[in-house]
N, C-alpha and C positions, 0 to 999 in steps of 0.2 A: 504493500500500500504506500500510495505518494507521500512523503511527507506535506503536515499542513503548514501552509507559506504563515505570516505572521499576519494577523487579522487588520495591524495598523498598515501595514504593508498591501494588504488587499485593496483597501479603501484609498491608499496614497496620501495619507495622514500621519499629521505628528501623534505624538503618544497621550500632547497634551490637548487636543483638539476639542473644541467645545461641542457640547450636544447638535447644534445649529450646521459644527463644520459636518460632524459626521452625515446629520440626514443629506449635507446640500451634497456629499460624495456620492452618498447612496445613492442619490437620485440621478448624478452625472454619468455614475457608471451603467444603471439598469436601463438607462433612456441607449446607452450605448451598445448593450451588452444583448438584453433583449431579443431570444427569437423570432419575434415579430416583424424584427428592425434589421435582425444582422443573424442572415442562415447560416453562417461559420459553425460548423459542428464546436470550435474550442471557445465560441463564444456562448454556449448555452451553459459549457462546463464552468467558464470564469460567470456568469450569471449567476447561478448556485452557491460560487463561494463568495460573494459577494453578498448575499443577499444572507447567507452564515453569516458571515462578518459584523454586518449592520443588526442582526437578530442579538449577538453578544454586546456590541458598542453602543447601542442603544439604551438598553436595558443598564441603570446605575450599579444595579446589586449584582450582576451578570459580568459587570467590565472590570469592577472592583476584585472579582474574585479572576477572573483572568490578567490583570496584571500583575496580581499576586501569585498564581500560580501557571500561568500562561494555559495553553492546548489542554494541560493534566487537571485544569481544574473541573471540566464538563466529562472526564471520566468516570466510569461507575467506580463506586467509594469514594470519592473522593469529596460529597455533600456540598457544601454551598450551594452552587447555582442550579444542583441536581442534575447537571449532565443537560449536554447539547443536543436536542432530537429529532433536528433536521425541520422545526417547524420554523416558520419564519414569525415573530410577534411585533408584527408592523400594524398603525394606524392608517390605512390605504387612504382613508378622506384628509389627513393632516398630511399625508409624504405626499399627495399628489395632487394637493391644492383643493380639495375637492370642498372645501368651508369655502364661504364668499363667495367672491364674484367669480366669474366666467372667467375664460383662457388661463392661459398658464400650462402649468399641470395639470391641472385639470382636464384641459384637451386631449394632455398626451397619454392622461390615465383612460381617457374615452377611447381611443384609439388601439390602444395597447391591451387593455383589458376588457373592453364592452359587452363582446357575446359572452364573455363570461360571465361578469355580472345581470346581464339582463335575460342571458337563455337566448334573443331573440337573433337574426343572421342580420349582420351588418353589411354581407359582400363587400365588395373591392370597391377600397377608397379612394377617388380620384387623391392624384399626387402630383402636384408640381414639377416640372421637368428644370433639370438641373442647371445652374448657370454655368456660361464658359466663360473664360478668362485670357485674354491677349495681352504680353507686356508687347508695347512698344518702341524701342530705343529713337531717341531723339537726340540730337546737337543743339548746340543753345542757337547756331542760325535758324536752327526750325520751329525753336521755341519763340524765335525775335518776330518769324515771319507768317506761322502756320503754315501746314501744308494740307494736302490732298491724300491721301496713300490707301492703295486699292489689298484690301485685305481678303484673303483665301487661307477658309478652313471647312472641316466637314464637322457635322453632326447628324444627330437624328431628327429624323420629322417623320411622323405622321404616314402610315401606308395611305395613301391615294385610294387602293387597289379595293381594301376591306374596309378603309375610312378607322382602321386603329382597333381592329374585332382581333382580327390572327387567324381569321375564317374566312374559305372561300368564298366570292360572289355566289349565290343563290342557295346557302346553305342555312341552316338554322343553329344556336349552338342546345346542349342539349344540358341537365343538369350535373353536377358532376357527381360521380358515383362513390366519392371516394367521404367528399364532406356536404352531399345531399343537399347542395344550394345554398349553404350555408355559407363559404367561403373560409372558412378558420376550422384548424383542429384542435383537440385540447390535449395539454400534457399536465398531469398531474404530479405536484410537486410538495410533498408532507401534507397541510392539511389545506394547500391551495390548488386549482386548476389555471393554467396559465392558457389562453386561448395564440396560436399561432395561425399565420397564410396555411392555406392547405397549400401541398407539393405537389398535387396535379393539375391544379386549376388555376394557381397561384394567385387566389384570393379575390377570383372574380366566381365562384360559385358555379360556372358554364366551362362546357368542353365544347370546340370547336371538330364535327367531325370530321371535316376535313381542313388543313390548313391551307392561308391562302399562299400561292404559289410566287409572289413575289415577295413578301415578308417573311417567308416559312414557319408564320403562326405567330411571328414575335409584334406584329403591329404596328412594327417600326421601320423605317428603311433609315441606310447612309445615304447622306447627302452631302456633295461640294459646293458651298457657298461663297459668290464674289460679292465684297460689300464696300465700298467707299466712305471711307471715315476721314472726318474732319475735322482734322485738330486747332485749334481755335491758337492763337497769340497767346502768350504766357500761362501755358501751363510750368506745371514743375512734377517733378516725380510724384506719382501714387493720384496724380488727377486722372480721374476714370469719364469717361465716356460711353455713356448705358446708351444700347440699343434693345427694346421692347421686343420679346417675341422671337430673338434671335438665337437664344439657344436651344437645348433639348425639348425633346417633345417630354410632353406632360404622359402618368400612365393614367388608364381606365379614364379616358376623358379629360384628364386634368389639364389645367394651363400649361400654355410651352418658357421656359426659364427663359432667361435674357441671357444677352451679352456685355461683356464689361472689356472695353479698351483701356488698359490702365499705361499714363507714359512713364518710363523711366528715362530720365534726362541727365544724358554721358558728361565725364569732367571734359572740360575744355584745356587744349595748352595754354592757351593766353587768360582768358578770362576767370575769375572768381565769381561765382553768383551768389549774392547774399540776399534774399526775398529777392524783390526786385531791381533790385542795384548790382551792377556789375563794378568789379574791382579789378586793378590791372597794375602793373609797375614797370615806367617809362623809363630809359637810361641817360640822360645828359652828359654831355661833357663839361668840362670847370668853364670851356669859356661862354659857352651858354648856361651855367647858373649862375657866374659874375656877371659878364652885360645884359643876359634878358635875350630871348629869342624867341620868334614863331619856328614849329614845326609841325610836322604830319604827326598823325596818331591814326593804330585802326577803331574803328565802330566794328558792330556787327551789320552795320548795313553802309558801309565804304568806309571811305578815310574823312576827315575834317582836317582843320588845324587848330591848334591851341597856343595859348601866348603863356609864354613861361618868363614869370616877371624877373628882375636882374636880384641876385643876393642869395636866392634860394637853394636851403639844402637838403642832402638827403633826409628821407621821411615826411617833406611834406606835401601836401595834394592838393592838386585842381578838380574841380567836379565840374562836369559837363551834363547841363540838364537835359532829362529829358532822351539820354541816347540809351539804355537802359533797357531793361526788355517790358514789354507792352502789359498793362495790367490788365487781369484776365479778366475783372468784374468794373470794367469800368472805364474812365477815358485816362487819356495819356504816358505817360511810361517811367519806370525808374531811371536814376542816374547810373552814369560812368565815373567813376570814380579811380583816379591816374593819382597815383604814390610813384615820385620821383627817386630817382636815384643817382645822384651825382659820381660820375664815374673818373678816378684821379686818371690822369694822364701818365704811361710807365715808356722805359726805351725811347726819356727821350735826347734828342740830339745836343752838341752840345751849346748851338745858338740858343736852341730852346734854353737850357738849363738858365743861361747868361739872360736871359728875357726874364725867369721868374726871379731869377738873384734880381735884379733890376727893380721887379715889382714890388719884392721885400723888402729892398733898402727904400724904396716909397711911404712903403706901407709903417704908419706910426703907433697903429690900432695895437693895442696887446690884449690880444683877447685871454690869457689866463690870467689877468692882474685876481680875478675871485678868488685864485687859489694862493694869494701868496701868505694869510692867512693860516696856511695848511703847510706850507716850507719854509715859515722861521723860527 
């Protein structure tokens, strides 16, 4: 026999975990776990021990005596909590919302457990079809300018053929023999019945006696879709672009999921983007940060020129309005933002040298007089 894993360990909880943390795992896990939800044969078995887990951790008198004595304490002889016996002692109306209002848990208690509780057949419940997901890599010139870009992918839709049955044209389906219209089987589990899809019908109640021949009964075909998506001026990563209706089909009737363009926007070599502000660092030479000059600079949508006043040194910046990338929700655009960098002059000749000796003995400015302070 398997060893039993550790109860906190089942639930993925601390040891010190409040009454509230436990049910909100129990509930995380069983919405997960669930045969109803997830056919995995080893997810029926982690269901079980979960649902062990939360029958112990629930219970004050139950958990006290299991972290006193762990696994050994639900042994026979071993008193306290009287041993473990596979019942589950859950409030079903408190774990699954079922006091108050509507939705929530409560839904999913409907969904999950109904023919059970009610006796009555539920069949196959329309289900939303799934959404799809597209990154799309951008450049900040594409973020500056938007573009156009024609996107190709496949999913499912809808047979045409049966209209979404899984049965051929002119057939009837009939009831299924397996869970007599009902659409759910039950598994009995200690002193509860857990209602699952039946596996013949898979929880539409009807067999198709013959399938239809383009779908081969599944209802659904592949499909290659070309769509043209247009990405608007200043997005930035993780801005999404929903189209309605564009993804999976829904099953038993249900709505078809959407599509979601989501951009991811690449580093640039020149540019920094900070929200909407772009940042950059320009190089000068000493004799354009002593006299002052006009020069080029790039944008993202050509060159300008900027005046770079006479004195200036490294670390300080000119902003240029307005050149910036385009605000997504609204008019006009972030700045540019140019951090200087005064670049010393090396190798060099020896007239050169005799020109700035020249300019030194000019020069009467002593710019470290602050520090003399600090060297007497």
């Amino acid at each position: 026999m398997a060893e039993k894993r550790d109860y906190y360990e089942v639930l993925d909880i601390e040891r010190d975990a409040t009454q509230k943390q436990v049910k909100d795992a129990y509930r995380r896990l069983a919405r997960k776990l669930h045969p109803d939800v997830n056919p995995d044969p080893e997810a029926s078995e982690k269901f079980k021990e979960v649902g062990e887990a939360y029958s112990v951790l629930s219970d004050q008198e139950k958990r006290a005596q299991y972290d006193k004595f762990g696994h050994q304490a639900f042994q026979p002889g071993m008193g306290g909590a009287g041993g473990y016996q596979g019942g589950m002692n859950i409030d079903i109306e408190d774990l699954f919302g079922g006091r108050g209002g509507g939705g929530g848990f409560g839904d999913i208690f409907e969904d999950l457990f109904g023919a059970a509780m009610g006796g009555r057949s539920r069949g196959a419940q329309a289900r939303r079809g799934a959404d799809l997901q597209f990154v799309l890599d951008l450049n900040l010139e594409d973020v500056a300018n938007g573009l156009i870009k024609t996107l190709r992918y496949r999913r499912h839709v809808t047979c045409s053929t049966c209209n979404g049955s899984g049965g051929a044209p002119g057939t009837q389906p009939s009831t299924c023999p397996v869970c007599h219209g009902r659409g759910q089987v039950g598994q009995t589990r200690g002193f509860m019945t857990f209602m699952q899809a039946c596996p013949r019908c898979h929880g539409t109640g009807q067999v198709n006696p013959v399938n239809c021949s383009d779908c081969s009964g599944k209802g659904y075909i592949e499909k290659e879709e070309s769509l043209q998506v247009k990405i608007p001026p200043g997005v930035d990563t993780n801005s999404k672009v929903r189209f309605e209706g564009m993804g999976e089909a829904g099953a038993n009737s249900g709505p078809t999921g959407d599509l979601y363009v989501i951009a991811r926007v690449l580093d640039h070599d020149f540019f920094v983007r900070k929200g909407d502000n772009l940042y950059c660092e320009i190089p000068v030479n000493t004799y354009e940060a002593i006299l002052g000059a006009k020069i080029r600079i790039p944008t993202l949508k050509g060159s300008t020129t900027v005046t770079i006043p006479a004195g200036v040194s490294t670390g300080e910046e000119i902003t240029i309005k307005g050149k910036g990338i385009p605000h997504l929700r609204g008019w006009g655009a972030g700045d540019q933002v140019i951090k200087l960098k005064v670049i010393t002059p090396s190798g060099l000749s020896k007239d050169q040298r005799n020109l700035f000796k020249q300019l030194a003995d000019l020069d009467k400015s002593d710019v470290r007089k602050h520090l003399e302070v600090f060297t007497k």
